[in-house]
Backbone atoms as SQL, in Angstrom:
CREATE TABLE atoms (id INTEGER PRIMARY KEY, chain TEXT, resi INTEGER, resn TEXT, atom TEXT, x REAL, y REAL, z REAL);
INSERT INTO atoms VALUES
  (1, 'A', 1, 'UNK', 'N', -12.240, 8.969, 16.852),
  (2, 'A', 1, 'UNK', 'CA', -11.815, 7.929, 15.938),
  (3, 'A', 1, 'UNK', 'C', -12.476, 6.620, 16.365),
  (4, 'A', 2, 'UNK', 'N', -12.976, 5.621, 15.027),
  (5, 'A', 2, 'UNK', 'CA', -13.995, 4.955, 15.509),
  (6, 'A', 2, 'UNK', 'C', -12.534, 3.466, 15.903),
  (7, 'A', 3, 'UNK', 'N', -12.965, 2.325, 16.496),
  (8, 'A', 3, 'UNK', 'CA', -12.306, 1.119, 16.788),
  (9, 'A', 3, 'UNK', 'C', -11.783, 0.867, 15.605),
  (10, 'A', 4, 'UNK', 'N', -12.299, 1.002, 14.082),
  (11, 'A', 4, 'UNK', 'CA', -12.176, 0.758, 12.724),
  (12, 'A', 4, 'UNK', 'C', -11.246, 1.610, 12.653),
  (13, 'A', 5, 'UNK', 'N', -11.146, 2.177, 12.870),
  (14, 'A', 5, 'UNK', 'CA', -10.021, 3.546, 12.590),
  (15, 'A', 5, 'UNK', 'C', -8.970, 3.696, 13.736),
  (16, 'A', 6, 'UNK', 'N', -8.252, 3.092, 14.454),
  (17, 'A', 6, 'UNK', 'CA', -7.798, 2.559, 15.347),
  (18, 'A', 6, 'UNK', 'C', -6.087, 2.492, 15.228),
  (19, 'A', 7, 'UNK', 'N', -5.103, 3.324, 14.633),
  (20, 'A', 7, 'UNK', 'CA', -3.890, 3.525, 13.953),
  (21, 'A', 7, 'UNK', 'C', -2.826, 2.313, 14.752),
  (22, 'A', 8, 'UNK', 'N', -2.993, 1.163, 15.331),
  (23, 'A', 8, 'UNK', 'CA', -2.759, 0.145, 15.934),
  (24, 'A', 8, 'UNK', 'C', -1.110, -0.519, 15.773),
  (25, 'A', 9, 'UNK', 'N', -0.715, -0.546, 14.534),
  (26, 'A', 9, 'UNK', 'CA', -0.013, -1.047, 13.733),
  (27, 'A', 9, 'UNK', 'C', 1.529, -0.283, 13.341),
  (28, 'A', 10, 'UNK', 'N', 2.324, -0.115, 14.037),
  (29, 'A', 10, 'UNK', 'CA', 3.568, 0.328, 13.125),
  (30, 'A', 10, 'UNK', 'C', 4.281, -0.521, 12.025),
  (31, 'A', 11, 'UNK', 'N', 4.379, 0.500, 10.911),
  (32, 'A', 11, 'UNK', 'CA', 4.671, -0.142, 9.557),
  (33, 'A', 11, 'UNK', 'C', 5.833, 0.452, 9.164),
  (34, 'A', 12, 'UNK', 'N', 6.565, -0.259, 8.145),
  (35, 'A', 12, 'UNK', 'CA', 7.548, 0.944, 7.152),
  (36, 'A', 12, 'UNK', 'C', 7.048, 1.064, 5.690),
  (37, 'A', 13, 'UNK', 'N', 6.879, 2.222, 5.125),
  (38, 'A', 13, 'UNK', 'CA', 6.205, 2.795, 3.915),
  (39, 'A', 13, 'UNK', 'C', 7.590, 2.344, 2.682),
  (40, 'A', 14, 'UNK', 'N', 7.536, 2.033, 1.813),
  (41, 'A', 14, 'UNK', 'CA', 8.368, 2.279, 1.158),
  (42, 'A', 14, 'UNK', 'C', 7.568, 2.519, -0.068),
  (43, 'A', 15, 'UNK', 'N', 8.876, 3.555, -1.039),
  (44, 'A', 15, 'UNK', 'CA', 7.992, 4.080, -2.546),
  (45, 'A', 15, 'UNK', 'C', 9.059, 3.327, -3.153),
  (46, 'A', 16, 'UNK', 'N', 8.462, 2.872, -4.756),
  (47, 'A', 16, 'UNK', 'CA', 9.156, 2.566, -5.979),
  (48, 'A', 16, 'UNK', 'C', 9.800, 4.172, -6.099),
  (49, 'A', 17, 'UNK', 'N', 11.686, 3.371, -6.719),
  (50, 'A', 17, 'UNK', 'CA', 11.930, 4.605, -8.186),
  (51, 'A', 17, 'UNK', 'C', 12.492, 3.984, -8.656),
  (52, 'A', 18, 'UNK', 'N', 12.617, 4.267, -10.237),
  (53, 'A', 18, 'UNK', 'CA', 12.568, 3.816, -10.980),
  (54, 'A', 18, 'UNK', 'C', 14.266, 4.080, -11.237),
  (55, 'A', 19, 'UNK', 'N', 15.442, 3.334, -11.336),
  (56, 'A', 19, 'UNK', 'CA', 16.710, 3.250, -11.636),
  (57, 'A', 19, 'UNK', 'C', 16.620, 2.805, -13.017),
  (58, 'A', 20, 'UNK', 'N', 17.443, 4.295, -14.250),
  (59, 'A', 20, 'UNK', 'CA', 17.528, 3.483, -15.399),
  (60, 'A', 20, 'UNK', 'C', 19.493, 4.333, -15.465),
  (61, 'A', 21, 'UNK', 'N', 19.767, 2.514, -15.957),
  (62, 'A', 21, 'UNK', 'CA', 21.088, 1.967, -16.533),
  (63, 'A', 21, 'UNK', 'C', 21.598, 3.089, -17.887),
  (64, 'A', 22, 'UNK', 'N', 22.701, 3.184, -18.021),
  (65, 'A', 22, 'UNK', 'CA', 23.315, 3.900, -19.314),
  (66, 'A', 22, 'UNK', 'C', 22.717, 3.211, -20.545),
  (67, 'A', 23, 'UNK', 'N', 22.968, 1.746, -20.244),
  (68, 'A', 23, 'UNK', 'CA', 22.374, 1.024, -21.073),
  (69, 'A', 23, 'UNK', 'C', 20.901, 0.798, -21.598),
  (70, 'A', 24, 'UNK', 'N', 19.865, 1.587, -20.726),
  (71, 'A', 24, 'UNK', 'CA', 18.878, 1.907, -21.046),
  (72, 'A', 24, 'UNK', 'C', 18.068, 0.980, -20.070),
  (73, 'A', 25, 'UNK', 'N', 18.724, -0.099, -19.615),
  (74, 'A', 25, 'UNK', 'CA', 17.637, -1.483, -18.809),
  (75, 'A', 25, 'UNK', 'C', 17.123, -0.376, -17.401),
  (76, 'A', 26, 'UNK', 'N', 16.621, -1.050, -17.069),
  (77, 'A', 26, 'UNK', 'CA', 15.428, 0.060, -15.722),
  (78, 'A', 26, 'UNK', 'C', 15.288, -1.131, -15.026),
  (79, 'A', 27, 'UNK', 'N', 15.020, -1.021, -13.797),
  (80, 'A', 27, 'UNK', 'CA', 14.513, -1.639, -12.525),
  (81, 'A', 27, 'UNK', 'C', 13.778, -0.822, -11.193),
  (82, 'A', 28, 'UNK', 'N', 13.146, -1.563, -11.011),
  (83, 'A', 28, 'UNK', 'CA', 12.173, -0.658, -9.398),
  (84, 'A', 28, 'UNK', 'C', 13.082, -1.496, -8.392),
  (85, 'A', 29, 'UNK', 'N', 13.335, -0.667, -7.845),
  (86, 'A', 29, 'UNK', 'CA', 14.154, -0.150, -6.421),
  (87, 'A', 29, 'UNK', 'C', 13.195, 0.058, -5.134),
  (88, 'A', 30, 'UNK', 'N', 12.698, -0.706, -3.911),
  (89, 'A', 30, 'UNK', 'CA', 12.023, 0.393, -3.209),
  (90, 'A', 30, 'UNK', 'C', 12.696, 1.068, -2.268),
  (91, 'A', 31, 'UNK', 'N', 12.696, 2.110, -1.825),
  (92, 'A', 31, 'UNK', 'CA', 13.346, 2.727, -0.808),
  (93, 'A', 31, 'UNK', 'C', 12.526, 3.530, 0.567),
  (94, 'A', 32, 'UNK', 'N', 12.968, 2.957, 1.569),
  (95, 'A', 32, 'UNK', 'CA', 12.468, 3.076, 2.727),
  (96, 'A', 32, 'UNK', 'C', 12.180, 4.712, 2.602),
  (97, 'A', 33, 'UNK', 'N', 10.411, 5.111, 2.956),
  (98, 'A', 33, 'UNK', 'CA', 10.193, 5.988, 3.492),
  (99, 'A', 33, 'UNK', 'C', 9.754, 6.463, 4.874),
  (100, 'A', 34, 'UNK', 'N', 10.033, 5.776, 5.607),
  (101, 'A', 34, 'UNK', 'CA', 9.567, 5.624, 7.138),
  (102, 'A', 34, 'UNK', 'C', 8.740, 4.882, 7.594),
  (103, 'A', 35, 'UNK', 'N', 8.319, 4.957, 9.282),
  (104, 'A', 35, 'UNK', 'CA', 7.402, 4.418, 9.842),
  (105, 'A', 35, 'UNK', 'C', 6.206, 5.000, 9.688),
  (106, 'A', 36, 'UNK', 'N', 4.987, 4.410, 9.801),
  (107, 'A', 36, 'UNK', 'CA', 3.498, 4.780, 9.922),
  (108, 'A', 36, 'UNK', 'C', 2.411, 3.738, 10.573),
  (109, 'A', 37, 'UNK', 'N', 2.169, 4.617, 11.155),
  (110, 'A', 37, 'UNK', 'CA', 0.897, 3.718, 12.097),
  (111, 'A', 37, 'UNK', 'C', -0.498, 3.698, 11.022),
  (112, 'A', 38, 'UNK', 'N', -0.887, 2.443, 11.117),
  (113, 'A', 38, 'UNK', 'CA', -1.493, 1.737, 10.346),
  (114, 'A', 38, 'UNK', 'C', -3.091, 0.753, 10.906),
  (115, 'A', 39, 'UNK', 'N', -4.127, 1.170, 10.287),
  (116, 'A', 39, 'UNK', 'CA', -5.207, -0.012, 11.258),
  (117, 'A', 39, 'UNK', 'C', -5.545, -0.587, 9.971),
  (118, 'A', 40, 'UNK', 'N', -4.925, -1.938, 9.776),
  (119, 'A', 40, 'UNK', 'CA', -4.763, -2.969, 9.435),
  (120, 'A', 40, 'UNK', 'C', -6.355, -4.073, 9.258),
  (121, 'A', 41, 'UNK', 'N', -6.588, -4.164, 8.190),
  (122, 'A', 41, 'UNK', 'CA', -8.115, -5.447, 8.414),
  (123, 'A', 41, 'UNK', 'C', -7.955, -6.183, 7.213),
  (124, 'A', 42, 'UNK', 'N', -8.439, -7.764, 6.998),
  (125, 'A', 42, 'UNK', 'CA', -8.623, -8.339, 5.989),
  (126, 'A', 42, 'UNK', 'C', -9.724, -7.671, 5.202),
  (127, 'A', 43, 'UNK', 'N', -9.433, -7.463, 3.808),
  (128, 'A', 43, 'UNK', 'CA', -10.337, -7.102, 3.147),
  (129, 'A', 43, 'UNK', 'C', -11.759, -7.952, 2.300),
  (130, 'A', 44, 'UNK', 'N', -12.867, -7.445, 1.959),
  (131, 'A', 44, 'UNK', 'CA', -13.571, -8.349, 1.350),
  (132, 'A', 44, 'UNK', 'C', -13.984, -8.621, -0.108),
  (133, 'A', 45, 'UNK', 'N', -12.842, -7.884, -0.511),
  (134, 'A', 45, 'UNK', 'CA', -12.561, -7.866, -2.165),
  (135, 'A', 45, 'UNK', 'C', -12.693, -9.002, -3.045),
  (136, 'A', 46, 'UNK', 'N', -13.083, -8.920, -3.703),
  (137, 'A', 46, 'UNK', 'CA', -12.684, -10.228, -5.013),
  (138, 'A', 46, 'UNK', 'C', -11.399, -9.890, -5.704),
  (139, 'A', 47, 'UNK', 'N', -10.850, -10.703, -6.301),
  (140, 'A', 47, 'UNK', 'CA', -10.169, -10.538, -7.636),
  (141, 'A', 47, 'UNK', 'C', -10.812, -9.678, -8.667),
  (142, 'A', 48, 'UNK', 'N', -10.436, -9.409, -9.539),
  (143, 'A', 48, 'UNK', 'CA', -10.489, -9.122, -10.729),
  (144, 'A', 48, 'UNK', 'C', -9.973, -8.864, -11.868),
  (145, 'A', 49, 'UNK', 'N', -10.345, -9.349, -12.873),
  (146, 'A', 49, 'UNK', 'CA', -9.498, -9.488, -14.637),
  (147, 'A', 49, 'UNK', 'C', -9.340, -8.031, -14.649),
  (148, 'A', 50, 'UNK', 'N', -8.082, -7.274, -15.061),
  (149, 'A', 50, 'UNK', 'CA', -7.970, -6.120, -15.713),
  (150, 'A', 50, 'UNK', 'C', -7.321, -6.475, -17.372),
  (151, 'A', 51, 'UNK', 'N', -8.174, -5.953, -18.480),
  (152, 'A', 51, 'UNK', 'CA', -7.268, -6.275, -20.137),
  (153, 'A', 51, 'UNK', 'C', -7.084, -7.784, -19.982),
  (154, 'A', 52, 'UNK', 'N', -7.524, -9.050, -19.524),
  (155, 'A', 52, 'UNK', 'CA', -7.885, -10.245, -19.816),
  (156, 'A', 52, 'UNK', 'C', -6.670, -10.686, -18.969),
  (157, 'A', 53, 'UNK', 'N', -6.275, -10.298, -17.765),
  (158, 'A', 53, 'UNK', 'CA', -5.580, -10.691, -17.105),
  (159, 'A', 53, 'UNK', 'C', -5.807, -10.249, -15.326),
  (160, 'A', 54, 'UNK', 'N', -5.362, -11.216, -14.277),
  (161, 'A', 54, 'UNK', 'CA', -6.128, -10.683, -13.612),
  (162, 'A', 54, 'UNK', 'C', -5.099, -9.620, -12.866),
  (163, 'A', 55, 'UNK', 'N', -5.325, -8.359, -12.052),
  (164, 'A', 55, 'UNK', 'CA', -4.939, -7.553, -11.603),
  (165, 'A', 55, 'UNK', 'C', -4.239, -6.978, -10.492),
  (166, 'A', 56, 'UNK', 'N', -4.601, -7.789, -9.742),
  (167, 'A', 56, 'UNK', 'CA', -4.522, -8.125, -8.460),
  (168, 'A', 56, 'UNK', 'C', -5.397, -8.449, -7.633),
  (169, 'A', 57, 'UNK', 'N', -5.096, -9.059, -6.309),
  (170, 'A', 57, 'UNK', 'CA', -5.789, -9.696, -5.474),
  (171, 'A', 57, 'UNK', 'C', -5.934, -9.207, -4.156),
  (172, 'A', 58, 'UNK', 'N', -6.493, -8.230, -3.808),
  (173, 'A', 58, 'UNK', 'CA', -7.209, -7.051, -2.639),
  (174, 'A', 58, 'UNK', 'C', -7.239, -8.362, -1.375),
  (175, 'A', 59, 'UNK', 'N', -6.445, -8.774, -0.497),
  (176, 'A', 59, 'UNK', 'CA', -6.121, -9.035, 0.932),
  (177, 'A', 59, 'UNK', 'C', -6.355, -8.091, 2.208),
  (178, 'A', 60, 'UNK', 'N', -6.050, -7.158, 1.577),
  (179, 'A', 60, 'UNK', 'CA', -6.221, -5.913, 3.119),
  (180, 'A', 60, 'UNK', 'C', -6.858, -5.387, 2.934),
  (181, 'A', 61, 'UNK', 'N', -7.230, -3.930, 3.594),
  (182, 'A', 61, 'UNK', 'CA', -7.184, -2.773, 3.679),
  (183, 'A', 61, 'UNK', 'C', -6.628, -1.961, 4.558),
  (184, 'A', 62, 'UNK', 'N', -6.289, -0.974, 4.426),
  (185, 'A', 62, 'UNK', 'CA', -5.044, -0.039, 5.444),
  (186, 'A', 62, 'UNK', 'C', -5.965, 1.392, 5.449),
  (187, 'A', 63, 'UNK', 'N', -5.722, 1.947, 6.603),
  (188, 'A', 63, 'UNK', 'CA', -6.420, 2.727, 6.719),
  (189, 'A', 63, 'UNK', 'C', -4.827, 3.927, 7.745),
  (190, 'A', 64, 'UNK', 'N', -4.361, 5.354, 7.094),
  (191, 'A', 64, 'UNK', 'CA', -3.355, 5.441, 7.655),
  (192, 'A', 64, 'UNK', 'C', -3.653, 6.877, 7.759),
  (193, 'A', 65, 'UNK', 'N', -2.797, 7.574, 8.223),
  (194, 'A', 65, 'UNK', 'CA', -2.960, 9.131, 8.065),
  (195, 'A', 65, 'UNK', 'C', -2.366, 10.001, 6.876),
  (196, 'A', 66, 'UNK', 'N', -3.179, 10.997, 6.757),
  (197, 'A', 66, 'UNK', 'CA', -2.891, 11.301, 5.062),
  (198, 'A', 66, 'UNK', 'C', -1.572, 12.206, 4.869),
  (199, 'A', 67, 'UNK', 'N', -1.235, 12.591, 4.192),
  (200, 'A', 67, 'UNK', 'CA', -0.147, 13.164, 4.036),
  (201, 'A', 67, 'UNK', 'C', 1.681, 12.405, 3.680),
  (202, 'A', 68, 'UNK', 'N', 1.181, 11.372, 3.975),
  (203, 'A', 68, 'UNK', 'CA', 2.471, 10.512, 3.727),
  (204, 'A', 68, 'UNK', 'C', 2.732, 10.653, 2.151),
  (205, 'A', 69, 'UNK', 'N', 1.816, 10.758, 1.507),
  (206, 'A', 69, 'UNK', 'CA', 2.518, 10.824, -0.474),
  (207, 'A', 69, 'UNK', 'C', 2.430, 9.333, -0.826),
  (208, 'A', 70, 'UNK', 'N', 1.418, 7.970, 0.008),
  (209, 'A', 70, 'UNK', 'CA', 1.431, 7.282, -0.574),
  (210, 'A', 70, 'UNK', 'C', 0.299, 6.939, -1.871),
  (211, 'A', 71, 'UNK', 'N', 0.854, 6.156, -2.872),
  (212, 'A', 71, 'UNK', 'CA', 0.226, 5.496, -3.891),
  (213, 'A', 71, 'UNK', 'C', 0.213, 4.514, -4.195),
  (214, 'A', 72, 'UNK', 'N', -0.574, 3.949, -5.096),
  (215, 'A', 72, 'UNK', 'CA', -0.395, 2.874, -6.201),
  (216, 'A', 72, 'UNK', 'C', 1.183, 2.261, -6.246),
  (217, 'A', 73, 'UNK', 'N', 1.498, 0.982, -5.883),
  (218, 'A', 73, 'UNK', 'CA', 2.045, 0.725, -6.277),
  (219, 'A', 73, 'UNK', 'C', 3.525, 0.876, -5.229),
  (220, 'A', 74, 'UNK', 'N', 3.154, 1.087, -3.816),
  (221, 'A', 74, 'UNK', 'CA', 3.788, 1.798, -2.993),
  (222, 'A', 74, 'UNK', 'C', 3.798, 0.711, -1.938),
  (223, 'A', 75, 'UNK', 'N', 4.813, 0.140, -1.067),
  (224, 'A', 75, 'UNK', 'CA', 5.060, -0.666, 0.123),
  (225, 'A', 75, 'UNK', 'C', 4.479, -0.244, 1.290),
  (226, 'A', 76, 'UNK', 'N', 3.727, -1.836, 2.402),
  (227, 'A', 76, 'UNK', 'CA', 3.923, -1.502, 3.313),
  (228, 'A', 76, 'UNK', 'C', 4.190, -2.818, 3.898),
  (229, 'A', 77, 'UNK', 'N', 5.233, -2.962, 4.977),
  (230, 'A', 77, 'UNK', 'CA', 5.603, -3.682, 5.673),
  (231, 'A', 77, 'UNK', 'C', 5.204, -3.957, 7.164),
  (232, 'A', 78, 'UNK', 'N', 5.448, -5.500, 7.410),
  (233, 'A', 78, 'UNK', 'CA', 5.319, -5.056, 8.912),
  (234, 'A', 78, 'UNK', 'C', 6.078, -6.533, 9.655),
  (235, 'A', 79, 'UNK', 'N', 7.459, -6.660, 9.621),
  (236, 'A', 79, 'UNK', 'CA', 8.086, -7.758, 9.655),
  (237, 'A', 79, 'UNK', 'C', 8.554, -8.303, 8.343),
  (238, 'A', 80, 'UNK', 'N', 8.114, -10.048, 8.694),
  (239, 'A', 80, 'UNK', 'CA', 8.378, -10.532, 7.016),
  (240, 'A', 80, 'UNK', 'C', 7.347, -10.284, 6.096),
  (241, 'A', 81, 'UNK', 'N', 6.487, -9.635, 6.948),
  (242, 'A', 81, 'UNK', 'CA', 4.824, -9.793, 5.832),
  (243, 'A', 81, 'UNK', 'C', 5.217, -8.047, 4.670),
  (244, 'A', 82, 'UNK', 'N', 4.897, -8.514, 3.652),
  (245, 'A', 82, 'UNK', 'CA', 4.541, -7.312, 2.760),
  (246, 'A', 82, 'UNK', 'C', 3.642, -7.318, 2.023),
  (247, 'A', 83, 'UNK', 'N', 3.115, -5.900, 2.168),
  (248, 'A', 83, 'UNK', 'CA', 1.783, -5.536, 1.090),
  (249, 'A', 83, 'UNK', 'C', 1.725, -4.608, 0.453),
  (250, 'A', 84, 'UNK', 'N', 1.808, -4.833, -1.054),
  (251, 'A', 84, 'UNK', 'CA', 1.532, -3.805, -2.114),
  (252, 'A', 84, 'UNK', 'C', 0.488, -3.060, -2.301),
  (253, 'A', 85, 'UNK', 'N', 0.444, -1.842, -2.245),
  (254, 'A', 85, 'UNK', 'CA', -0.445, -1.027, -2.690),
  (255, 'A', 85, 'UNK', 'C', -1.485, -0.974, -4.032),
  (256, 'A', 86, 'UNK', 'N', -2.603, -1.633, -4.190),
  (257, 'A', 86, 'UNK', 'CA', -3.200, -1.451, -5.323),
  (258, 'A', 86, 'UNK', 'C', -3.647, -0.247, -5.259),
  (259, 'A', 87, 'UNK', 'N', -4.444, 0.243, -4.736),
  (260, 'A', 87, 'UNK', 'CA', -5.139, 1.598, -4.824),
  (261, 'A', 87, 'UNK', 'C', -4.926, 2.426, -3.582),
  (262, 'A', 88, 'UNK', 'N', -5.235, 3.875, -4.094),
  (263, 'A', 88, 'UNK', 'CA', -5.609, 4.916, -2.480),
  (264, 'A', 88, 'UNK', 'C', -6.953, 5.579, -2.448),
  (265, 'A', 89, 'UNK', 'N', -7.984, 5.513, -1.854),
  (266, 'A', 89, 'UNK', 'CA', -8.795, 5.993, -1.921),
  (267, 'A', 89, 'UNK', 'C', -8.442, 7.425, -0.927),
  (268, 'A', 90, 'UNK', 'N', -8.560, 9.014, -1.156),
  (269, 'A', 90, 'UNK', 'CA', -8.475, 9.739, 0.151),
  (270, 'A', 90, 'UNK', 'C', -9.761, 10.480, 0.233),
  (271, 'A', 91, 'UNK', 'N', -10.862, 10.223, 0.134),
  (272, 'A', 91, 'UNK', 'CA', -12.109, 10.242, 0.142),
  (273, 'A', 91, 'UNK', 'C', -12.400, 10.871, 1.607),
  (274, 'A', 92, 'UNK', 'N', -11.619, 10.068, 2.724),
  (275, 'A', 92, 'UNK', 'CA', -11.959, 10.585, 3.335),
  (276, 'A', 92, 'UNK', 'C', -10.779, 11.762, 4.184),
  (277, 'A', 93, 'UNK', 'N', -10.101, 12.323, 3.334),
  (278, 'A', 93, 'UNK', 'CA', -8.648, 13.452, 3.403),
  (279, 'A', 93, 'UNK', 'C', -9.041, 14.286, 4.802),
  (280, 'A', 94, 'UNK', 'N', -10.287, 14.597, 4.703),
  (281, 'A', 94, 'UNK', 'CA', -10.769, 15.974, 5.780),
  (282, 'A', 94, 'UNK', 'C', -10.545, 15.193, 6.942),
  (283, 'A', 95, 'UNK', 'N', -10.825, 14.152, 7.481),
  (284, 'A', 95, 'UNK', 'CA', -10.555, 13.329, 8.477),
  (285, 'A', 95, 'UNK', 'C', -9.369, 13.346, 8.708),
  (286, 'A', 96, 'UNK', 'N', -8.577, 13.366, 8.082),
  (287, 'A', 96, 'UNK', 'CA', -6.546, 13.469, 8.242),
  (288, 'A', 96, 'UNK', 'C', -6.630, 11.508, 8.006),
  (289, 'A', 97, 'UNK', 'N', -7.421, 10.756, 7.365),
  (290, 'A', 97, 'UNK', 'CA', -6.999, 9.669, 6.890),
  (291, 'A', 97, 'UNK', 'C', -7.215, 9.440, 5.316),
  (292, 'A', 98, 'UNK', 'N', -6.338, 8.339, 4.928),
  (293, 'A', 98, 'UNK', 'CA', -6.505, 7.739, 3.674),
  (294, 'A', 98, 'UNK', 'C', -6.650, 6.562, 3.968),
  (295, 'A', 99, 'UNK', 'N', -7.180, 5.231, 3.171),
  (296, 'A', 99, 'UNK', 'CA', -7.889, 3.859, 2.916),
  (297, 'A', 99, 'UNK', 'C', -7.051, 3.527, 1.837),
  (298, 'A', 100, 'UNK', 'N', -6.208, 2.566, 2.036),
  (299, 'A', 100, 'UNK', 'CA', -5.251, 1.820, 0.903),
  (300, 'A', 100, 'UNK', 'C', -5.897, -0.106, 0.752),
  (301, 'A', 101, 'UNK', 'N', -6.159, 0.173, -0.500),
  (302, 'A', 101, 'UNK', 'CA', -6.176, -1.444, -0.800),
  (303, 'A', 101, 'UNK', 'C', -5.126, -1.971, -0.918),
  (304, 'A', 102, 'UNK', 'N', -4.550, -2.855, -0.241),
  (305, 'A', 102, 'UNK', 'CA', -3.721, -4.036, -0.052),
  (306, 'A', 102, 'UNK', 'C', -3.601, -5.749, -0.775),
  (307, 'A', 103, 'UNK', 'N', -2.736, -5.767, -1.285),
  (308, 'A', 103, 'UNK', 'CA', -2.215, -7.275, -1.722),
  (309, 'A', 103, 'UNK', 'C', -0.876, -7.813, -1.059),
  (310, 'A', 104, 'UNK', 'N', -0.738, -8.839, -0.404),
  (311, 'A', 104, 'UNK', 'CA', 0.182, -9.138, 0.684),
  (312, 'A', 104, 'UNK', 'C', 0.428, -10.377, -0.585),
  (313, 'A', 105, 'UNK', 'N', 1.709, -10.051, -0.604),
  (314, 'A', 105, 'UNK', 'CA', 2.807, -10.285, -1.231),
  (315, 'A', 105, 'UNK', 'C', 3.542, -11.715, -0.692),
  (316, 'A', 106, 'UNK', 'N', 3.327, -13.061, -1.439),
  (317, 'A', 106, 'UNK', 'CA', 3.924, -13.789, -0.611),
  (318, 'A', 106, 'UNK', 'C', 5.211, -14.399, -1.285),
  (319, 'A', 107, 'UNK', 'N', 6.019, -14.959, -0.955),
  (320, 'A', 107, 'UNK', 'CA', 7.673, -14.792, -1.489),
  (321, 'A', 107, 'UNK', 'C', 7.712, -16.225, -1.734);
């Protein structure tokens, strides 16, 4: 495993689900899916417009071990800091890692 690849970082994963009301209203919920070691780097992404709006804003990248079931749209923590999952690349799966683009979430 190269220095880049370096699992450095304990995190907590959390996934969206989706809670819908009798009344029909819905809300995302996240709920803790555990710890995961994580090698953590600023990313060198731009922004970009998705449908004339922009999409998000790529801050990280995460680089973790595969099998966790994460996605799009999926938590990772590490203290007060949080970062949303824009994408998963598992490109590189045979390695036993996945590459998550990151947007750190500020409150």
């Amino acid at each position: 495993m190269s220095a880049a690849d370096r699992l450095d970082r304990a995190m907590r994963l959390s996934r969206p689900d989706r809670i819908e009301a009798a009344d029909g209203e819905a809300e995302i919920v996240f709920t803790d899916a555990g710890s995961v070691f994580v090698a953590l780097a600023p990313a060198s992404l731009a922004e970009r417009q998705v449908s004339g709006r922009l999409g998000g804003v790529a801050t990280h990248v995460a680089r973790l071990r595969s099998g966790s079931g994460i996605a799009g749209g999926w938590r990772l923590s590490e203290g007060l800091r949080v970062f949303r999952v824009l994408a998963v690349d598992d490109a590189r799966r045979r390695s036993g890692l996945v590459t998550c683009v990151l947007e750190e979430e500020t409150g």
